[in-house]
N, C-alpha and C positions, 0 to 999 in steps of 0.2 A: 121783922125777919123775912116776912111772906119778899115787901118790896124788894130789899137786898138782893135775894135772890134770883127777883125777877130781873134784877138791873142787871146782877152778872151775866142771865141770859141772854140779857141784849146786848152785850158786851161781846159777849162770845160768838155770837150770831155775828155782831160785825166783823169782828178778826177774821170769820173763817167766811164770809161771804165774797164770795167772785168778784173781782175790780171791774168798775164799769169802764167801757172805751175812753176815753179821756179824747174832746174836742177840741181842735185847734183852740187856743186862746187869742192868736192875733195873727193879721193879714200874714207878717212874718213868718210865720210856724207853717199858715195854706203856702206860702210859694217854696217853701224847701226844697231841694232839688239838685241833681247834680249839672245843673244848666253852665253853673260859674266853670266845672272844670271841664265840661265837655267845650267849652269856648277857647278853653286853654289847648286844649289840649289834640283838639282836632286840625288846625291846621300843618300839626305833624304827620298828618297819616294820609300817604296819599294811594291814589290807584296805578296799577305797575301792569302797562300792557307789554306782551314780548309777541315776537315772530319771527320763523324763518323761512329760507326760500327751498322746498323741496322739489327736487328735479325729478321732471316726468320721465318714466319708465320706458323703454320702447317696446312695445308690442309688436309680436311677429306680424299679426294680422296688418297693421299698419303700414309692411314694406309693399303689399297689393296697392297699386295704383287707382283703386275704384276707393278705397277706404281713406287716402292720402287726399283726394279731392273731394270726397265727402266731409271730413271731416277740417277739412283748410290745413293738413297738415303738410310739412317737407319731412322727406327722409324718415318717415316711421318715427318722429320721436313726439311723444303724449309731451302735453303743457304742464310748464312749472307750477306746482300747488303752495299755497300759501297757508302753514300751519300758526295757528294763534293760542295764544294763553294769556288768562288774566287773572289778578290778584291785588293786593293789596300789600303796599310795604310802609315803614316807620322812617321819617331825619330823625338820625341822633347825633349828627354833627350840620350846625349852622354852613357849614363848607360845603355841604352839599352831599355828605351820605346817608346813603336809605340802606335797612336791613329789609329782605323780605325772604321768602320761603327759595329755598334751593329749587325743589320741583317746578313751582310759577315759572322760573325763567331754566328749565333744564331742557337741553336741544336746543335753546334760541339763539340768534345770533342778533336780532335786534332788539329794544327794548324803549319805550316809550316812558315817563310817569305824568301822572297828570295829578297838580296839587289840588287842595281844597276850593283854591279860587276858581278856576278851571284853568287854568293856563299850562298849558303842556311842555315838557323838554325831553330830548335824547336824554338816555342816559349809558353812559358805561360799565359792562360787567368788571368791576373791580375783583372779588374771588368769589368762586364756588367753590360749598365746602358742606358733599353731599351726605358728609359721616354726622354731620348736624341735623340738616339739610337746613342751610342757612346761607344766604350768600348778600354780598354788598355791591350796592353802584354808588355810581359817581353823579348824579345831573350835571350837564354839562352847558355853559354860558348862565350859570345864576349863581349866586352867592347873598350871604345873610340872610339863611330860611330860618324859619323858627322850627327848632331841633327839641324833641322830648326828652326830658332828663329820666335816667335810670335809675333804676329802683333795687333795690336788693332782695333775689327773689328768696334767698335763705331766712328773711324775716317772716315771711308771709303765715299766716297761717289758718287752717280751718275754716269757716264762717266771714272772712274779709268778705267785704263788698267790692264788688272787681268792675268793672266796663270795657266789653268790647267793640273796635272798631275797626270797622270793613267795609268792603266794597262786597258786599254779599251777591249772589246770583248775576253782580254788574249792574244793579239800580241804582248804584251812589251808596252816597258815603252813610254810613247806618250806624245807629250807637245802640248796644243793648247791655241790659246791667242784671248782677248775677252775684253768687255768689263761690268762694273757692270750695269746693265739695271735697276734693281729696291734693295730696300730692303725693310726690315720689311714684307715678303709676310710670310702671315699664311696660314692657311686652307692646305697645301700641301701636309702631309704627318698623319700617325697614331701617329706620336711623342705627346707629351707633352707638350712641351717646343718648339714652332713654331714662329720664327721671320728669316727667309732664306735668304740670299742674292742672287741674282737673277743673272744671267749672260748670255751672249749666245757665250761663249769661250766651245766648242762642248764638250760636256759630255755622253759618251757612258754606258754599261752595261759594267762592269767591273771596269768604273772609283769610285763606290762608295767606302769612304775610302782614299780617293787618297788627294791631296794638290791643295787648291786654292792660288796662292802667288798673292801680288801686284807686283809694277815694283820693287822697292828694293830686292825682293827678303824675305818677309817675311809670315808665315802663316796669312791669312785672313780668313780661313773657310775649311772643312771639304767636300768633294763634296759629298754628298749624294742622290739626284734623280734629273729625267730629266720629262720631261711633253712632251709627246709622246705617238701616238698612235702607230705608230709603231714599236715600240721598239730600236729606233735610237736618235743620237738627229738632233731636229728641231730648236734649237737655242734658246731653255729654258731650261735653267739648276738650280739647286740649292743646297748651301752650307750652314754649321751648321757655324755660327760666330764663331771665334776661340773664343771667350769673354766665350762662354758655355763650346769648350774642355776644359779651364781654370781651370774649377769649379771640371769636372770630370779629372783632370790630378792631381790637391793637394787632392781629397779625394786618390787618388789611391798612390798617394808617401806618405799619413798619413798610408796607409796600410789596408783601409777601404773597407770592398767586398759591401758595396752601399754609393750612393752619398749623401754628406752630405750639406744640402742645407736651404736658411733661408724659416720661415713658413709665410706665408701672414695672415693665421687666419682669413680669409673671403670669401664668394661665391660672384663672379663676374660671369656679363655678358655682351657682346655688348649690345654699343649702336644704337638702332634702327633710323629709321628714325620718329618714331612713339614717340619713345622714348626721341629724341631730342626736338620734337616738345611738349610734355607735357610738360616736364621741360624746354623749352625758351632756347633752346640753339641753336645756329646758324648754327650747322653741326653735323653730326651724328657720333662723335670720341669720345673715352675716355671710359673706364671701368666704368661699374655701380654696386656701392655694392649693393646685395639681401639680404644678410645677414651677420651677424660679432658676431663670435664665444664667448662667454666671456671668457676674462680674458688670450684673445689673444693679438698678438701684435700688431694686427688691432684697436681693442676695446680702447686698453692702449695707443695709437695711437691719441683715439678718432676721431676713422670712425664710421658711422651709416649708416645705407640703406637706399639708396635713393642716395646718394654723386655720384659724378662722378669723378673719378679722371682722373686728364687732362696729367700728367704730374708728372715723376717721376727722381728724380736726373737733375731737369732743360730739361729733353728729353721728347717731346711730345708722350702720349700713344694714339696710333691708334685705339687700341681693348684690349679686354679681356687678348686675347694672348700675345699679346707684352709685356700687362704689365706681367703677369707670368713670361716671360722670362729674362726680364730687373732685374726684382726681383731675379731671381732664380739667377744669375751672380753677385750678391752684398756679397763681404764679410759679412763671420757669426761674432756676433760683434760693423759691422759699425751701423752708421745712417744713414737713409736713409728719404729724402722729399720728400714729395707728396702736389703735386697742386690741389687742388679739387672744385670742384664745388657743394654747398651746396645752394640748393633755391635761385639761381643765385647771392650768395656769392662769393667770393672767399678765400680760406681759407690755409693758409702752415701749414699741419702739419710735427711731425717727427715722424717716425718709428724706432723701433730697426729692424736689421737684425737677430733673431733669431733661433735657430733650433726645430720643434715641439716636446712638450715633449712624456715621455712614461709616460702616467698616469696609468697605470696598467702592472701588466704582461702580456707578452704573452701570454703565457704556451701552446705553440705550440701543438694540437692535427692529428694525423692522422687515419684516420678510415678505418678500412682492415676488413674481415672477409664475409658472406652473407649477404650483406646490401644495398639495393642500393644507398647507400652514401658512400658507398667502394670508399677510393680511393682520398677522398680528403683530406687535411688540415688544421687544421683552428685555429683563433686566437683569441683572446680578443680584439677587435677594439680599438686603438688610436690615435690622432693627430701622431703621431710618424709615426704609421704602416701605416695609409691609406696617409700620406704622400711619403712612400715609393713604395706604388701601384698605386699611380697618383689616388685617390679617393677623393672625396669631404672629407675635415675634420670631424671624429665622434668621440663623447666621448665613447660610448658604442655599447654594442651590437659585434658580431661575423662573422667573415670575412672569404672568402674561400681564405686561401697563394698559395692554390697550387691544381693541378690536374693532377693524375696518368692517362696518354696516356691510351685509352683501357680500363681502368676502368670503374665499373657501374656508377659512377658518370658522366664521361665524356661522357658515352655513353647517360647518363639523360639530357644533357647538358649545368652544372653546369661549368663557370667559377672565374677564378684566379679573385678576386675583388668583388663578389658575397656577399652581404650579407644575414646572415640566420637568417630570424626572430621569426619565429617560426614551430614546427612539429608537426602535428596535433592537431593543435590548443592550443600547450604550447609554451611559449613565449621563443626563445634562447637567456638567459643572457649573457651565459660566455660559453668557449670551453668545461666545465666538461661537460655542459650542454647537449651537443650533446652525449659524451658518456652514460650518460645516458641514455638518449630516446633510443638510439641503444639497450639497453639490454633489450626493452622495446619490445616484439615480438608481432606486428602486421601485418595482411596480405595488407592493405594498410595505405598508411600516407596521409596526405596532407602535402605538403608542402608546404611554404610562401617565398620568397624572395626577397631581393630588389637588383635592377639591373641598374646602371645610373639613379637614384632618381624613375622608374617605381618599382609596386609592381608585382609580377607575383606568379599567384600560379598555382601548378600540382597536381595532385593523382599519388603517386609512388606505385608499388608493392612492396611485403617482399618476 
């Protein structure tokens, strides 16, 4: 009896006893390693230098004759400065495109890449497309590169083992491996379109641009920012879903210089905790309609304000942003479902995937001359346009497209998205609109505009 007993305790002692480390068993097991796909998989990823030519300033002091031969100069005018950026971008087409960060090449007008072998080419800005902040070239005289195959970043999940690759602080090309820590994180960056995958596989300054691969060897995301005070990484990084370069890769091989995307036709906003709790709902997740545009795709949809929608294409939406995102990623075309919560209903509707129409023209104006609205450009407002400037949907009314550096305008500080409502108390319909009042010579104006749904008004001089 005594031995029995003692055997079960030894029995039991082993069950519950800690696993020893477990030794390689053969040469094969010590060399494991992601060598095979990092071989594959790096001469896709190359280095993306840009520059452009900034024109010197003239300085008063410069038109003095003593400072003019001091300095080797003619006519007061300072030397051309030469602005640089570098980054990292991905081929995912053998023809010769590379995706890489918007930012890397934003202001450039030229644009180097240099592949893994070191061999350098031009390349061409094919689009920017800074509501991503994603954009594609073209290398120009090579063809049959080896192009990374895309990955589906809606599979990924949790604990994956991921590898990034960049041109980190500009040392070359650097592989580091990690795993995926979170996804769906918003809030991260000035983008638009914000659902990140999260990682802490080290992502430096330099790496943006660069290739997030899983273990097979496929695109999963774009690396774009790191979350650091010191401008190192601390083991938070973050990548664009290859699911968004997707979107912005077919409008750029349609030939398209912006991205052509479905329209929601509604104002959303998180939901609060305030907000969950009016409407009886158990947790503070899912998009709430404010508003639904008529005779959108939302409306046609049949959403109404107030709805929450919980859930898009079977995937639960988090926030405002996700769902954007998810959206913004859906062929133009399909259908698409939405889960919604109506007065603690629950309801499936279907959506079309859309493109916003052009309900009017443009008719692009630009204002030059002594005006202090010198300098901008502006447009007839549509679901079209303000979908292209990441602005709230408008049927009417006049938009600023653009803003001349150093103009009176920019120096008033009018921007790109800006709308103008009215000029000394005349209401701006349409772009004619603004040339008019211009020829209109007063020594001041008021002006009116609306800025992120704020009204903001100034007294400009003439």
């Amino acid at each position: 009896m005594h031995r029995f007993v003692g055997l079960c305790a030894a029995i039991a002692l082993l069950l519950i006893a800690p696993a020893e480390a477990q030794v390689p068993k053969s040469i094969a097991e010590v060399k494991t390693s992601f060598a095979p796909i990092v071989k594959r998989v790096t001469p896709a990823v190359v280095n993306v230098y840009a520059a452009r030519v900034q024109k010197g300033v003239r300085n008063p002091l410069l038109d003095d004759p003593f400072f003019q031969h001091f300095f080797g100069l003619e006519g007061g005018q300072a030397p051309d400065r030469i602005q640089r950026s570098q980054g990292s971008g991905v081929i995912i087409d053998s023809e010769g495109l590379v995706v890489t960060n918007q930012h890397v090449i934003e202001g450039m007008t030229e644009v180097k890449v240099a592949l893994n072998d070191k061999r350098e080419f031009d390349a061409e800005i094919v689009l920017r497309d800074p509501r991503s902040d994603l954009a594609i070239l073209r290398l120009k005289g090579i063809r049959n590169l080896p192009a990374i195959e895309l990955g589906n970043s809606d599979s990924i999940e949790v604990g994956d083992l991921v590898l990034a690759i960049g041109n980190p602080f500009g040392v070359g090309q650097t592989v580091t491996s990690g795993i995926v820590s979170a996804l769906s994180r918003t809030q991260i960056s000035g983008s638009d379109y914000q659902l990140y995958i999260q990682t802490d596989a080290a992502i430096n300054p330099g790496n943006s641009g660069g290739a997030l691969v899983d273990i097979n060897g496929r695109l999963i995301g774009i690396n774009t920012a790191i979350y650091s005070k010191s401008g190192g990484s601390n083991g938070i990084g973050f990548a664009i879903p290859v699911n968004m370069v997707k979107v912005v890769v077919t409008s750029a091989r349609d030939g398209s210089k912006t991205v052509r995307r479905p329209w929601f036709g509604a104002r959303l906003q998180p939901v609060t905790s305030d907000i969950a709790e009016s409407l009886g709902l158990d947790r503070p997740v899912g998009a709430l309609v404010v508003s639904v545009i008529e005779n959108g795709p939302a409306a046609a949809a049949g959403l109404k304000a107030g709805d929450v929608i919980l859930a898009l294409d079977e995937q639960a939406v988090d926030d405002a942003d996700g769902l954007g995102f998810r959206f913004a990623t859906k062929p133009l075309g399909s259908k698409v479902e939405l889960r919604v919560n109506r007065s603690g209903k629950i309801l499936i509707l279907a959506m079309n995937a859309v493109t916003a129409p052009e309900t009017r023209p443009r008719d692009l104006q630009t204002l030059s001359g002594n005006w202090p609205l010198a300098g901008i450009t502006v447009a007839n407002a549509s679901p079209a346009l303000s979908e292209e400037l990441g602005l709230e949907s408008v049927l009417d009314g006049v938009v600023v497209t653009n803003v001349k550096s150093n103009s009176p305008a920019d120096q008033l500080g009018l921007k790109k998205g800006d709308m103008l409502v009215s000029i000394d108390g005349t209401a701006v319909k349409t772009a004619k609109d603004v040339l008019s009042l211009q020829r209109t010579r007063q020594y001041y104006w008021t002006l009116v505009i609306k800025r992120n749904g704020d009204m903001l008004t100034s007294k400009i001089g003439g």
